[in-house]
Legacy VTK file of the C-alpha trace (Angstrom):
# vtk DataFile Version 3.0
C-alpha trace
ASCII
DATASET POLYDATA
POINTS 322 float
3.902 -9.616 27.202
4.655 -9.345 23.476
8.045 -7.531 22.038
5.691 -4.819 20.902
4.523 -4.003 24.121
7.562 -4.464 26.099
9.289 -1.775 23.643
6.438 0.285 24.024
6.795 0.570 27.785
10.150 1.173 27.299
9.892 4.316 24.669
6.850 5.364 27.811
9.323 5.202 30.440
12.071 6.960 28.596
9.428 9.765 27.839
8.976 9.905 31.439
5.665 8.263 31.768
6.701 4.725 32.963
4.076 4.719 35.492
1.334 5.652 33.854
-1.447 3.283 33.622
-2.332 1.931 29.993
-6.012 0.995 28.687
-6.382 -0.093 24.624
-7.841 2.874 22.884
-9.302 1.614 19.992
-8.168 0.610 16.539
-8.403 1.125 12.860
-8.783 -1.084 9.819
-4.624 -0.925 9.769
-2.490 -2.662 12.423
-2.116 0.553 13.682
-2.976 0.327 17.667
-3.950 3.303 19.863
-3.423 3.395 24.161
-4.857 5.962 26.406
-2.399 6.883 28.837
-3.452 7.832 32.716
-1.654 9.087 35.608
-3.320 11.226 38.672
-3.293 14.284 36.930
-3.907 13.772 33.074
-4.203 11.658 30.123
-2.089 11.215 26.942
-3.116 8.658 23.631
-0.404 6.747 21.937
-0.165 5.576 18.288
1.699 2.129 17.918
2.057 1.558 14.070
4.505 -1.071 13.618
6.235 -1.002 10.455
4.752 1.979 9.427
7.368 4.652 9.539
6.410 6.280 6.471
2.827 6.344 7.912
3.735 8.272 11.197
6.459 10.992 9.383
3.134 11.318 7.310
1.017 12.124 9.846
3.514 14.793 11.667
3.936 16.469 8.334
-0.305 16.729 7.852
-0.439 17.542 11.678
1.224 20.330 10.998
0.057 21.449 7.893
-3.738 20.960 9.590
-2.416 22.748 12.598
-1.868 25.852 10.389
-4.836 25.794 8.960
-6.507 26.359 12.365
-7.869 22.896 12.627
-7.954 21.403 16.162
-5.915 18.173 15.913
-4.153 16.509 18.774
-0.829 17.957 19.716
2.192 15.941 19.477
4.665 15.436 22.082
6.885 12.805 21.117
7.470 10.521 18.529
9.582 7.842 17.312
8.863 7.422 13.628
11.279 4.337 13.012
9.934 2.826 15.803
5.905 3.716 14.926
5.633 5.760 18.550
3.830 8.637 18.596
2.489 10.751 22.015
-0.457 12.208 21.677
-2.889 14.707 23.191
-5.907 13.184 24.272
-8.392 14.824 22.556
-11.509 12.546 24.522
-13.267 9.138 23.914
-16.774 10.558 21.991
-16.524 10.771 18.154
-19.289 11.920 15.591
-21.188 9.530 14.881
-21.620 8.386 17.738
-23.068 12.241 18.498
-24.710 11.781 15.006
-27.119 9.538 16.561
-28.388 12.107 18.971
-30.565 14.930 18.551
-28.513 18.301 17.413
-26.632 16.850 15.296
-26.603 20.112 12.416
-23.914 22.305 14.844
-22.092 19.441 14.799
-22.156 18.983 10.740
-21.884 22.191 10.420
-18.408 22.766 12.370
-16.950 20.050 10.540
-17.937 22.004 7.367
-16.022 25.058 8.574
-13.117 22.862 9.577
-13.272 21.170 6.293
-13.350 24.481 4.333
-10.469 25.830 6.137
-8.469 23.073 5.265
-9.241 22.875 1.574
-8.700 26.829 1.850
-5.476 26.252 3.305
-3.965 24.359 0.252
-0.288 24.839 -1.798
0.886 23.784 -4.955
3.826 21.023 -4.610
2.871 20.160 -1.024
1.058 17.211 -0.459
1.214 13.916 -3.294
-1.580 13.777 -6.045
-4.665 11.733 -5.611
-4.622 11.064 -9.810
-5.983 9.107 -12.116
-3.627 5.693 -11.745
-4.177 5.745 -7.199
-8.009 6.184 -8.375
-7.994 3.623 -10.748
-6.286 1.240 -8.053
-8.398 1.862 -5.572
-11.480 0.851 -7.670
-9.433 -2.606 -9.211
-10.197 -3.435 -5.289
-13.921 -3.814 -5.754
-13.735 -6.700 -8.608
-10.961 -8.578 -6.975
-11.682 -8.610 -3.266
-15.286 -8.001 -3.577
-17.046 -9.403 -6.711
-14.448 -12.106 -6.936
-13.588 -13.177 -3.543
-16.410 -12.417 -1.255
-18.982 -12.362 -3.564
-17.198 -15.895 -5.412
-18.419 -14.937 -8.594
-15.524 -14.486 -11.896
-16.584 -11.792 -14.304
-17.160 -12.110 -17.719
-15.349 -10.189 -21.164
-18.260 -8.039 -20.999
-19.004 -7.575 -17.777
-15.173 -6.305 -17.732
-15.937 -3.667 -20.499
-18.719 -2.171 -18.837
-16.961 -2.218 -15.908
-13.627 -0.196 -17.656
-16.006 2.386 -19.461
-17.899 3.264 -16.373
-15.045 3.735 -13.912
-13.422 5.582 -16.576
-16.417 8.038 -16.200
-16.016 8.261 -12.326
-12.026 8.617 -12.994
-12.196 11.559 -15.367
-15.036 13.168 -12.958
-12.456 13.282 -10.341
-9.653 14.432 -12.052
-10.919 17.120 -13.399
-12.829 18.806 -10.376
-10.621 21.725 -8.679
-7.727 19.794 -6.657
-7.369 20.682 -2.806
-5.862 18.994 0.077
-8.399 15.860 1.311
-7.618 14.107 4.649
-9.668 11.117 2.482
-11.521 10.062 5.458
-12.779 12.962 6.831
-15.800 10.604 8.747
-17.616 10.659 11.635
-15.281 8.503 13.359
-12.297 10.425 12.700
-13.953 13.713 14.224
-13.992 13.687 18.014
-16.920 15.811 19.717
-14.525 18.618 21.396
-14.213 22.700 22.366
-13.492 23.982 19.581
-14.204 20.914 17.240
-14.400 18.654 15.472
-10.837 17.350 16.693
-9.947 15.584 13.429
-7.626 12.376 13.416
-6.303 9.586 11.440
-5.101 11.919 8.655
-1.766 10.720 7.647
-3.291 9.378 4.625
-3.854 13.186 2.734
-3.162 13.631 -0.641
-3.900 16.659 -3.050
-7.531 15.305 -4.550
-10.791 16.506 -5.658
-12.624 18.846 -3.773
-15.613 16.776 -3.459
-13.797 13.545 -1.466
-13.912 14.593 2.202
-17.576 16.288 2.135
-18.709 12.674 0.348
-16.684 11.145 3.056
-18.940 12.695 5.747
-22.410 13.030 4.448
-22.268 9.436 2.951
-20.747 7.986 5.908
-19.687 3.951 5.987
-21.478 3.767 9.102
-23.664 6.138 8.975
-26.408 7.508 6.523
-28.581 11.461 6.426
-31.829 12.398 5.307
-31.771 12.901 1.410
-33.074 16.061 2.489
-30.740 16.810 5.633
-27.841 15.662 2.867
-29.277 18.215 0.202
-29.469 21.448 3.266
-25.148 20.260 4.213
-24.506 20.202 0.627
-25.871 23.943 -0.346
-24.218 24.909 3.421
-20.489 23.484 2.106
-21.003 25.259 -1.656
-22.076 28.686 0.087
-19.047 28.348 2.917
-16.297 27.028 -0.274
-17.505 30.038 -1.943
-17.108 32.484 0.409
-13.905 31.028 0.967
-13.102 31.566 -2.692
-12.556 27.639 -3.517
-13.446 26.699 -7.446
-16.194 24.339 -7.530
-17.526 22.193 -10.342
-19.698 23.279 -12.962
-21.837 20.411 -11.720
-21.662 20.011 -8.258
-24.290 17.553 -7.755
-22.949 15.284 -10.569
-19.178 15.598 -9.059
-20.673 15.052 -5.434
-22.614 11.402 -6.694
-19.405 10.317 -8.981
-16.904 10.803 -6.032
-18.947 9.411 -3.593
-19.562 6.532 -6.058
-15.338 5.551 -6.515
-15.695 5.874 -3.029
-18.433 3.648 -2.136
-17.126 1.097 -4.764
-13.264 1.478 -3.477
-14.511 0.611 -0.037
-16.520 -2.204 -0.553
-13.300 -3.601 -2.028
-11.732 -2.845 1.124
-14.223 -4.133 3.340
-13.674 -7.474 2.136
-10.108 -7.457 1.928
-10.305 -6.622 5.717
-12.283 -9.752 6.170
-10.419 -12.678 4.032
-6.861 -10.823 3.877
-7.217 -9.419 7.710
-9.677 -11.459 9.909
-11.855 -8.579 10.558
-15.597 -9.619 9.095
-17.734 -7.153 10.822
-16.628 -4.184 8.263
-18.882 -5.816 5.778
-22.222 -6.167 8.027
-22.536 -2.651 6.338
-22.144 -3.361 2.466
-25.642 -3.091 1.980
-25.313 0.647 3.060
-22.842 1.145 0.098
-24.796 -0.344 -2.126
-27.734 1.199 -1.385
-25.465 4.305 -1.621
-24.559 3.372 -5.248
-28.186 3.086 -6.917
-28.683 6.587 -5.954
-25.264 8.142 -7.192
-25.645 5.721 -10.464
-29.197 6.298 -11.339
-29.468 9.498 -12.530
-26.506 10.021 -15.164
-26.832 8.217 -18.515
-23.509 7.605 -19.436
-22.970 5.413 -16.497
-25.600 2.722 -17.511
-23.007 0.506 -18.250
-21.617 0.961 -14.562
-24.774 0.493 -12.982
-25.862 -2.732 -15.070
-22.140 -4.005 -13.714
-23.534 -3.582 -10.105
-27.202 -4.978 -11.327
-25.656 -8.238 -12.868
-23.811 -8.976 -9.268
-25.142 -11.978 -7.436
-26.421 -11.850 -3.660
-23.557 -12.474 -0.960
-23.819 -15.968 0.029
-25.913 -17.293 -3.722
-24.414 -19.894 -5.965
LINES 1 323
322 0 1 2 3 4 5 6 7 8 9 10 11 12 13 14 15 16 17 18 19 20 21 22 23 24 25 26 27 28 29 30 31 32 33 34 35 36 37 38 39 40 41 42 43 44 45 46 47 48 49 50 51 52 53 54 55 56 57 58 59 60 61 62 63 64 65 66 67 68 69 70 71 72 73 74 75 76 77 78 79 80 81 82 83 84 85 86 87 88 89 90 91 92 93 94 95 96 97 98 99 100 101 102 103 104 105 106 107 108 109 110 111 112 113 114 115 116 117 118 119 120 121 122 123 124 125 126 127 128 129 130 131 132 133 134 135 136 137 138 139 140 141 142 143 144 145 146 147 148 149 150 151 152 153 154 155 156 157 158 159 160 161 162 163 164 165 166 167 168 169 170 171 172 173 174 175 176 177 178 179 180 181 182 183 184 185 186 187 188 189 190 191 192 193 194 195 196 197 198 199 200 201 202 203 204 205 206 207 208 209 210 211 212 213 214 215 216 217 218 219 220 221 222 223 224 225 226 227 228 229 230 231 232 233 234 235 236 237 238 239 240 241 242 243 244 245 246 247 248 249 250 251 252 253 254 255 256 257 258 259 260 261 262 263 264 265 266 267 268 269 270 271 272 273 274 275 276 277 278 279 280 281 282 283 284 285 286 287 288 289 290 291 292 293 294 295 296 297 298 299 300 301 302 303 304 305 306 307 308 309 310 311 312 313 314 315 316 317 318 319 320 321
């Protein structure tokens, strides 16, 4: 038994539930761990984030400001932020997209909608830390150093950099200037679990103040998961009439802030994708690239003033060619 899992049982047994019986729960792309708890009568998940205190004070403070915006997310009974122990409620095993794959999947959209609307509805000035221009911009510096460079083994040019800095300038200044709410930012399928009343929304200690389009890119252009263009086109007109009746501000442009978010997005986690696999020994993230990038030609294509974006992605080699 490791020294992570003999405290564990230790912080367990102090909480009362020494003899419970403990199954792996899944993971994340972090080294953050989850357990599900049994005894005879109930169930209970645990969160084991070593070295992640600020992480888990995170996600108390967004539990409860999610809480009070009438979302269902698990309830927490104990927690040990130092440590990186948190009890959870156990709020079941299916998630979306796994229930994305069935039949009926539109009640299911459409109640993460609602949730998602009540949340951005929910937001206050001075709350939550700003998503701005400088996190942006480092979250797209991923996608030339982790993907072009090291999975893809190929070292830009001068010029490919300048087309590269003018275009993500233009997905940059998109997103700072749409109307700023709270964003879980990953509000995906696998973060919603199928429950009564749902979605049951976790892994949210990452929220920051951002651009109103981020989580409803998150789940309509899904990592692992892709809609319709015409399914995508009936959630998108749902989430504009339900922001507006909620009184959001949207942009003068939806469409155009919709494909430019979703583009940082898809670029940002293609970078990550292959950071998880040569920084983190976890390869299988990337069997989906070609999802993203498939994802990019049709956010890219239609808006001329990111030509010099798209002939960035164009000039890319194959994974795997000289």
């Amino acid at each position: 038994m490791t020294r992570r899992n003999a405290a564990l049982l230790e912080w367990l047994a102090a909480e009362g539930l020494g003899e419970a019986v403990m199954e792996p729960g899944g993971g994340d792309a972090s080294a953050r761990r989850y357990w599900r708890l049994k005894t005879p009568s109930r169930t209970w998940m645990v969160m084991d984030a070593p070295d992640q205190a600020a992480d888990c004070a995170a996600f108390l403070k967004v539990q409860a400001l999610m809480q009070s915006a009438g979302l269902r997310v698990p309830e927490i009974y104990a927690a040990d932020t130092e440590a990186g122990f948190i009890l959870l409620e156990d709020l079941g095993r299916e998630d979306y997209l796994a229930a994305f794959r069935e039949e009926g999947r539109g009640d299911l959209v459409r109640s993460a909608l609602k949730a998602l609307v009540q949340w951005q509805a929910a937001t206050r000035d001075a709350v939550l830390e700003a998503f701005d221009a400088e996190r942006l911009a480092a979250e797209l510096a991923l996608f030339p150093d982790w993907y072009v460079e090291r999975h893809l083994g190929w070292r830009p040019d001068a010029a490919w950099q300048r087309h590269w800095e003018a275009g993500i300038a233009v997905l940059i200044e998109s997103a700072v200037s749409q109307p700023q709410v709270w964003t879980h930012r990953d509000y995906m399928a696998r973060n919603l679990l199928v429950t009564e009343p749902g979605p049951g929304v976790i892994d949210f200690q990452d929220a920051l103040c951002g651009p109103v389009t981020y989580d409803l890119v998150s789940l309509l252009r899904d990592a692992f998961f892709s809609f319709p263009a015409d399914e995508e086109a009936g959630y998108i007109q749902m989430w504009l009439e339900m922001a507006e009746a909620a009184g959001l501000s949207l942009p003068a442009d939806p469409q155009r802030a919709i494909d430019l978010m979703a583009a940082q997005r898809h670029l940002k986690v293609l970078g990550i994708f292959a950071r998880l696999r040569y920084r983190d020994g976890k390869p299988h993230y990337l069997d989906d690239a070609p999802r993203f990038l498939g994802y990019l030609q049709g956010e890219l294509a239609p808006y001329d003033e990111l030509a010099a974006l798209r002939d960035c992605i164009a000039r890319l080699p194959e994974a795997g060619a000289p």
